[in-house]
VOGU-3710 file (C-alpha; in Angstrom, 3 decimals, decimal comma):
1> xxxxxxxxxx> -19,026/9,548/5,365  -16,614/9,323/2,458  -14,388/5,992/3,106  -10,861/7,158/2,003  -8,768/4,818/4,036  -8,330/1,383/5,239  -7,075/-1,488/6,886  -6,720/-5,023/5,570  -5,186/-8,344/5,737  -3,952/-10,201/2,389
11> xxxxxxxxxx> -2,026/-13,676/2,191  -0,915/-15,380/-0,763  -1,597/-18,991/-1,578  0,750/-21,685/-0,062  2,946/-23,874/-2,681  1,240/-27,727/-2,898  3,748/-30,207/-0,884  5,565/-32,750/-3,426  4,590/-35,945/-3,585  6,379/-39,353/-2,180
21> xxxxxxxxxx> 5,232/-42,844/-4,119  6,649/-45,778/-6,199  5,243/-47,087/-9,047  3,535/-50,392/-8,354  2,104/-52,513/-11,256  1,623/-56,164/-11,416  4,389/-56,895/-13,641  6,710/-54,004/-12,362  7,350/-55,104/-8,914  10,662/-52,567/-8,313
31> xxxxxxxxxx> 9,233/-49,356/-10,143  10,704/-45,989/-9,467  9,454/-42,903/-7,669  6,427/-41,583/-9,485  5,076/-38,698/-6,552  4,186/-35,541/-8,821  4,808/-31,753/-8,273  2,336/-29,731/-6,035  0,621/-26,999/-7,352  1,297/-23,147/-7,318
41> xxxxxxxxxx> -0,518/-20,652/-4,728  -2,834/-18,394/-5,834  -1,234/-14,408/-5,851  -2,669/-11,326/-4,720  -3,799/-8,981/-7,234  -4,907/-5,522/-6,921  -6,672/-3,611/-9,742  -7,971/-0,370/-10,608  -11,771/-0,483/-11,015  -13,077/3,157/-12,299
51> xxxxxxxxxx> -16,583/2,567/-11,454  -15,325/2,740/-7,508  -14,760/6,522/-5,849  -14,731/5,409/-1,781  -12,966/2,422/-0,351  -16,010/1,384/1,828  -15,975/-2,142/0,574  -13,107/-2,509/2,927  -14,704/-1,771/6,004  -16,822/-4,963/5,481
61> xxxxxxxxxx> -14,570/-7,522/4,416  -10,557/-6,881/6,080  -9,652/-10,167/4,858  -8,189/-11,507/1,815  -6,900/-14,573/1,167  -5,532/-16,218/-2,191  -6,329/-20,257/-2,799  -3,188/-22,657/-1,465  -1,504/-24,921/-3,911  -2,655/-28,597/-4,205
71> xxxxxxxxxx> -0,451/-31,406/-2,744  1,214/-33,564/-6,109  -0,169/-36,858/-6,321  0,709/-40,405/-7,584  1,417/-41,415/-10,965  3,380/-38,290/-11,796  -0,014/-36,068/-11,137  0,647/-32,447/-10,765  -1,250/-30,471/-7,830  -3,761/-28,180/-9,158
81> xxxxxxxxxx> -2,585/-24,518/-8,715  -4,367/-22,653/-6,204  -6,952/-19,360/-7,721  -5,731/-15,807/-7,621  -7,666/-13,068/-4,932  -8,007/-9,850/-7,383  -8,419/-6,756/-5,164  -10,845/-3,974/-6,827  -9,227/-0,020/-5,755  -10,433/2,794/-7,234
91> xxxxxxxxxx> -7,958/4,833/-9,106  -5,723/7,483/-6,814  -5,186/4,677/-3,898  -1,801/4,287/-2,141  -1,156/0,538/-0,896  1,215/1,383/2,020  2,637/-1,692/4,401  0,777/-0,803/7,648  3,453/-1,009/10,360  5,926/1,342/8,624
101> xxxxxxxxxx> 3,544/3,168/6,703  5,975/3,010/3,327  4,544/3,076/-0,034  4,025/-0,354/-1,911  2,457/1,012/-4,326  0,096/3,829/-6,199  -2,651/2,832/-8,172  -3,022/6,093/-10,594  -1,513/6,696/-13,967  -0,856/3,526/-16,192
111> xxxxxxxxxx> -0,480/0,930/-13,161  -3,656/-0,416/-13,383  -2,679/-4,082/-12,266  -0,154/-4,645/-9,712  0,720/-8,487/-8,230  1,374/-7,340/-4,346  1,641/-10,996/-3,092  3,340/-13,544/-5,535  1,813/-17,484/-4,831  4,124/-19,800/-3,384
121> xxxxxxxxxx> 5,871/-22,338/-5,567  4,533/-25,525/-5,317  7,497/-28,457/-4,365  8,951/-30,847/-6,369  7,902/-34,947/-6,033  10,153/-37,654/-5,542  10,682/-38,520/-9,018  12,997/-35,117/-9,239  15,510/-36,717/-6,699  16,177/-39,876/-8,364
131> xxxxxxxxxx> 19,959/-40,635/-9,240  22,132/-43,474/-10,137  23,152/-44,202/-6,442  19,658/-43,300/-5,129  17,036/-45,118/-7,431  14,112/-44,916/-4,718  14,379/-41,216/-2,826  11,899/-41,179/0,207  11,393/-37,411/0,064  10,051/-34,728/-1,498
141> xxxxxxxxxx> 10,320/-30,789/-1,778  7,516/-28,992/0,064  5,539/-26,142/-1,136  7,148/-22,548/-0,391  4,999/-21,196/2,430  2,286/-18,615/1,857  3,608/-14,826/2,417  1,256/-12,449/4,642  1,042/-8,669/5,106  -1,341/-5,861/6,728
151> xxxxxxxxxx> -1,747/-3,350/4,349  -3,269/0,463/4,834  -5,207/2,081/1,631  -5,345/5,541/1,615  -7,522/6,909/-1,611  -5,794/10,637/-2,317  -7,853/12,234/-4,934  -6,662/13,021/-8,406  -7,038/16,771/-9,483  -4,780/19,138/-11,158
161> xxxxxxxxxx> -5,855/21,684/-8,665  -6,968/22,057/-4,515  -9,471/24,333/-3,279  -8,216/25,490/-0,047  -9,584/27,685/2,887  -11,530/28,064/5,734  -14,945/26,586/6,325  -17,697/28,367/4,791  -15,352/30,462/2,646  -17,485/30,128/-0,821
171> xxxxxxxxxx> -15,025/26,675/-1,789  -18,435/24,889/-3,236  -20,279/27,548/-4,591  -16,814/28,711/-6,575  -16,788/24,583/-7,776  -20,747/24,486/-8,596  -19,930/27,759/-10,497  -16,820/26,576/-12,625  -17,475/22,798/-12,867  -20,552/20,467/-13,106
181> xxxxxxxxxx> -20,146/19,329/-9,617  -23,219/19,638/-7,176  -21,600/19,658/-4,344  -23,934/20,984/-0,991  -24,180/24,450/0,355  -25,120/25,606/3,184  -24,186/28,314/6,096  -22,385/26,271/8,395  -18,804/24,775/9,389  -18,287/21,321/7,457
191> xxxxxxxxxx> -20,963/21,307/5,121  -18,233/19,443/2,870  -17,399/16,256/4,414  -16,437/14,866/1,094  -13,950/15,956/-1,495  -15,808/16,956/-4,482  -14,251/16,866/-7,629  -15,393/18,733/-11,163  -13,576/19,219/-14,599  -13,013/22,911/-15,757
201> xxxxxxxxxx> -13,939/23,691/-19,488  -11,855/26,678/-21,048  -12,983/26,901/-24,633  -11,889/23,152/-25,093  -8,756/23,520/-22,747  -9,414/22,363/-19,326  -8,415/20,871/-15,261  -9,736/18,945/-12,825  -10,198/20,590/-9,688  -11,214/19,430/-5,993
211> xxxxxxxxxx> -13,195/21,324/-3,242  -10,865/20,546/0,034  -13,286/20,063/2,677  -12,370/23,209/4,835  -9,629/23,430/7,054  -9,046/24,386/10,804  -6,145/25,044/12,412  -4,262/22,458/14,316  -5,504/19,950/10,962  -2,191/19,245/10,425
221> xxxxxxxxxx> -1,792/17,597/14,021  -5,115/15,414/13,082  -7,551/17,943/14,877  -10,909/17,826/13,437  -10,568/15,882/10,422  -7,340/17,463/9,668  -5,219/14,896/7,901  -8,211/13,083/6,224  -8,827/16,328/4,344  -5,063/17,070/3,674
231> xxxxxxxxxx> -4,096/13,522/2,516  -6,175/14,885/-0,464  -4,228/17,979/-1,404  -1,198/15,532/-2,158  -1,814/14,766/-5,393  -2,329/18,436/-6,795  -0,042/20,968/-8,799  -1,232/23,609/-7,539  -3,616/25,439/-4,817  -6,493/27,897/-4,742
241> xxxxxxxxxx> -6,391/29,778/-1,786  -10,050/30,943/-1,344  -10,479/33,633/1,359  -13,692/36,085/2,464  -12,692/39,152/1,754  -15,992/40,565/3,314  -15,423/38,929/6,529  -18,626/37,996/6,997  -18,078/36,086/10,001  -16,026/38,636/11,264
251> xxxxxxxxxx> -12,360/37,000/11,150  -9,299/38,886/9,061  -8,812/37,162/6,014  -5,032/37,834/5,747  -4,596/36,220/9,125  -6,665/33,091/7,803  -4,458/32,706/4,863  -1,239/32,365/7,315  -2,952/30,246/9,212  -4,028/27,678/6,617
261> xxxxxxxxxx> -0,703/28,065/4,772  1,195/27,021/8,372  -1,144/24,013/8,468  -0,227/22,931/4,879  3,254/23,244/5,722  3,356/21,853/9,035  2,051/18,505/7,489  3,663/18,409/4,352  6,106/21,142/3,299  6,285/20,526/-0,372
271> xxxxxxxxxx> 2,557/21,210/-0,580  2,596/24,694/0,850  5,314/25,496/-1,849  3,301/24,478/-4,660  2,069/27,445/-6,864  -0,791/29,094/-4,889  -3,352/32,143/-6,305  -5,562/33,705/-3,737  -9,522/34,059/-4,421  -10,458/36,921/-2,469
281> xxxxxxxxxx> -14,159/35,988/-2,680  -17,315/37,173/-1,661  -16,865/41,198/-2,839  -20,647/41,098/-3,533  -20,896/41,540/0,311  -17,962/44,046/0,717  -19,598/47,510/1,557  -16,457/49,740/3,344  -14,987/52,329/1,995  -11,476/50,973/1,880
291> xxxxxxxxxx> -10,855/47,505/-0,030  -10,120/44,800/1,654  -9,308/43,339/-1,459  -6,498/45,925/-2,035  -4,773/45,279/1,431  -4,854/41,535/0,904  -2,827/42,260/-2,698  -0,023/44,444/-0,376  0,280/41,847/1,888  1,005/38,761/-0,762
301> xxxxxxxxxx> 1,428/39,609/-4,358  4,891/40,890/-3,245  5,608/37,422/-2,139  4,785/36,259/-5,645  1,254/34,751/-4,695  -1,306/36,287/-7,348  -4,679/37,636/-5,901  -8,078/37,804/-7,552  -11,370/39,537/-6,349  -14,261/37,136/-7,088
311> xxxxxxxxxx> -18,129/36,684/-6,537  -18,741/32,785/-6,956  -22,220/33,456/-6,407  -22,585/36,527/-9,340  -19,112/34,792/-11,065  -17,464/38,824/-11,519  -13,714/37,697/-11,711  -14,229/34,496/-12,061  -13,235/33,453/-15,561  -10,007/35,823/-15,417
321> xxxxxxxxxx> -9,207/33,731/-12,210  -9,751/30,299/-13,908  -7,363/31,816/-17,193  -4,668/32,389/-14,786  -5,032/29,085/-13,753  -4,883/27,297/-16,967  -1,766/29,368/-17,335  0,008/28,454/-14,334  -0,728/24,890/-14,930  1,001/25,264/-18,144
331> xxxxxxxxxx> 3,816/25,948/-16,639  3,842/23,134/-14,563  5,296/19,286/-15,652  2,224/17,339/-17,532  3,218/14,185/-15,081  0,447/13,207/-13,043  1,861/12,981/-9,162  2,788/9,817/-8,787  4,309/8,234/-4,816  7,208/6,267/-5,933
341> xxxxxxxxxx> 7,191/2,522/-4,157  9,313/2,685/-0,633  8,459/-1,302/0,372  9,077/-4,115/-2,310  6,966/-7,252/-0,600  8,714/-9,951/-2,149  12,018/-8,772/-1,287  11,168/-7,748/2,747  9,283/-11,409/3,178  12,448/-13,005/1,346
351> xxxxxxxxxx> 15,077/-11,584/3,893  12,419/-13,007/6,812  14,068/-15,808/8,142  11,817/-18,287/9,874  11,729/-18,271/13,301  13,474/-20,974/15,480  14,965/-21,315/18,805  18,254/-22,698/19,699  18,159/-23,802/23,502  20,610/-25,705/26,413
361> xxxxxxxxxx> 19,119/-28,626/28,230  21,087/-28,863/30,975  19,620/-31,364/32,429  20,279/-34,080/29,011  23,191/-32,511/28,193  21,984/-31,293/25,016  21,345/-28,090/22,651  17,690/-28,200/21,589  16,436/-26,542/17,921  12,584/-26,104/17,438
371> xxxxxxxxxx> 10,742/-24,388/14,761  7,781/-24,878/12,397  9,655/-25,207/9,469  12,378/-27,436/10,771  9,883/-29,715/11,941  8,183/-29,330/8,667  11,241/-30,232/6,883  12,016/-33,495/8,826  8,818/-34,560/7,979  9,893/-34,676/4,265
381> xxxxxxxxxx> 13,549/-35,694/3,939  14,977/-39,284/3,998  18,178/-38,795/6,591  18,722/-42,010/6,279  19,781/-41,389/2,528  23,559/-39,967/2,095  21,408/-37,131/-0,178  18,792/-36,414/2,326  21,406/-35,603/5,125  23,384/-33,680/3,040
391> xxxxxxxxxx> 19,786/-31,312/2,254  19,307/-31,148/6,150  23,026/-29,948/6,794  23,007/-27,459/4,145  19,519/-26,532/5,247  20,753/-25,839/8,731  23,892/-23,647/7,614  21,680/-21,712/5,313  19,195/-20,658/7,882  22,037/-19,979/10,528
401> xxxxxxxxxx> 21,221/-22,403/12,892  24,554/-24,027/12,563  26,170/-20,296/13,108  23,810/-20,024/16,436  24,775/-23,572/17,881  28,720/-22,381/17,468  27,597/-19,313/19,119  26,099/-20,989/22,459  29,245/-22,929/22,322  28,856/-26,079/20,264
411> xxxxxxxxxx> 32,023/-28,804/20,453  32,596/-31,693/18,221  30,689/-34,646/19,714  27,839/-32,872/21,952  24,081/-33,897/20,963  22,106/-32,031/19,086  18,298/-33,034/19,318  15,420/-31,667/16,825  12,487/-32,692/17,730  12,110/-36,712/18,034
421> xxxxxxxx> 15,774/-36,887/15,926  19,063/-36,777/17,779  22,489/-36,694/16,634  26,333/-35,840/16,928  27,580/-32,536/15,987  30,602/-32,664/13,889  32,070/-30,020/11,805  32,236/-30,802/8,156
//
């Protein structure tokens, strides 16, 4: 089955932690701080690889993570940045954030490289905090934290123009005819499971065109395998609408077009009012008196929609159909269809505050604040240090903990306990 959509996990690397040490040599018993710079993380990178049609690599491997930033060291050693994770696509995939379903990004046209995930910055050592007053600084800056996301890939093929219809309507005999795709035939519903794609040659002019597998109705509510098929039609200018005239299986081909047309508009209404030229095909098995061919032409043309009688298997009208195609897309913008981005990453993670709780002990008489990162950042900074308790007050206004504590309350003089630290709340 052709793999045209996906879920997966990427993270970015995490920043390397700064590093806290003196210099000690024999002869330089007081040295100053000397703890180096941790590395960068590694980023997430997705590329367009041309030798790749299906995104069935992804249903092996949902996992991708880039390489974390090494801690700093002593001596003024910098942390070895972590590697980058480069993502093969092939060309025509949408990266889309999976909850919401937004657009990140499109992988057609020139974007052939595109950094989804940037690496975390790795922290600074000790030997960046060292001032006049403060000649020995017991902390350092940790590495930013490594940003995560679950991603869905949707491949939408590239082609100037969609072969729509029913099932077994002639779509991949009329593309093995006109292009030098093989697709299979056969007489039954869903022979094309894949979307086939071949390159029309008009005396050195030309189109790319793509065989739709065939439709049902109720596709556009996911029946069958409605919207895998549509998510295909996205990307094209315009439609053929390819309909047996003959009605060899006995249903009324001006009936089928409404009924396909109300599918293509019920999942996407820009798509059904996209150019459109109806193939009335199969005339080689028409054998009434009265054209059917004729009434199909009174019931649309006056609409605007162009009908052709065709034979992909002898190829009458054929060539006069694919000219009128060639002239249509003429008409048409030369700019590929691009989905503009709906999601940035790096500004959704950056307005993601980290979680915390801000809590009452009754019992001790005191307002508890817990988090991962808080508990993190005690780890690292010197309170003792008239500079290292300024960085944890302005680190608690920032993240809005001191706004939450006023909001449960919060006088002058009641305890406020992190952790295994404790102090007085004052206002400053």
């Amino acid at each position: 089955m052709f793999a045209d959509r996906a879920k997966i996990y990427v993270r970015s690397g995490k920043g390397g932690d700064g590093h806290v040490s003196f210099r000690r040599e024999k002869y330089v018993p007081n040295g100053g701080p000397d703890g180096g710079d941790g590395g960068n993380g590694g980023s997430v990178i997705f590329v367009v690889d041309e030798g790749l049609n299906t995104l069935t690599d992804f249903r092996h491997i949902r996992k991708y993570c880039a390489e974390n930033g090494q801690e700093g060291g002593k001596k003024n050693c910098h942390g070895k940045n972590g590697k980058d994770i480069t993502i093969k696509v092939p060309a025509g995939t949408v990266i889309k954030e999976a909850e919401s379903g937004k657009v990140i990004t499109d992988m057609s046209g020139d974007n052939k490289r595109f950094i989804l995930l940037a690496g975390g910055r790795g922290g600074c050592g000790n030997q960046h905090y060292a001032t006049s007053t403060m000649q020995a600084p017991k902390y350092a800056q940790p590495g930013q934290p490594a940003r995560e996301l679950e991603l869905l890939l949707e491949l939408k093929v590239i082609a100037d123009v969609g072969l729509v219809g029913f099932p077994n309507v002639g779509k991949s005999t009329f593309l093995s005819r006109v292009t030098n795709a093989r697709p299979k035939i056969a007489n039954y519903h869903f022979t094309t499971l894949n979307p086939n794609l071949g390159v029309v040659d008009l005396d050195g002019d030309g189109f790319v065109i793509a065989d739709i597998p065939g439709l049902i109705e109720g596709a556009s509510e996911g029946i069958g395998l409605g919207h895998e098929f549509l998510r295909h039609i996205e990307r094209t200018k315009m439609l053929i609408h390819i309909v047996d005239a003959a009605s060899t299986e006995g249903r009324d081909p001006i009936e089928d077009i409404y009924a396909i047309n109300k599918e293509l508009e019920s999942y996407q209404k820009d798509i059904a009012a996209r150019p459109q030229i109806i193939a009335a095909n199969k005339i080689d098995c028409i054998y009434e008196d009265e054209d059917p061919v004729e009434k199909i032409r009174a019931e649309f043309e006056p609409k605007g929609i162009p009908v052709y009688a065709i034979s992909a298997v002898t190829g009458k009208g054929v060539k006069e159909l694919l000219y009128r195609v060639l002239e249509e897309l003429s008409k048409l913008k030369e700019e590929p269809v691009i989905f503009e981005q709906e999601y940035d990453p790096e500004t959704a993670l950056r307005q993601e505050k980290d979680p915390y709780t801000v809590t009452y002990d009754e019992e001790k008489n005191e307002y508890v604040v817990e988090g991962p990162r808080i508990e993190k950042m005690l780890g690292y900074t010197n309170l003792e240090s008239e500079k290292g308790f300024a960085f944890f007050q302005r680190f608690l206004r920032e993240n809005g903990i001191l706004e939450e504590l006023k909001a449960q309350g919060i006088s002058e003089g009641d305890t406020v306990r992190l952790y295994g630290l404790s102090f007085d709340y004052y206002e400053g």
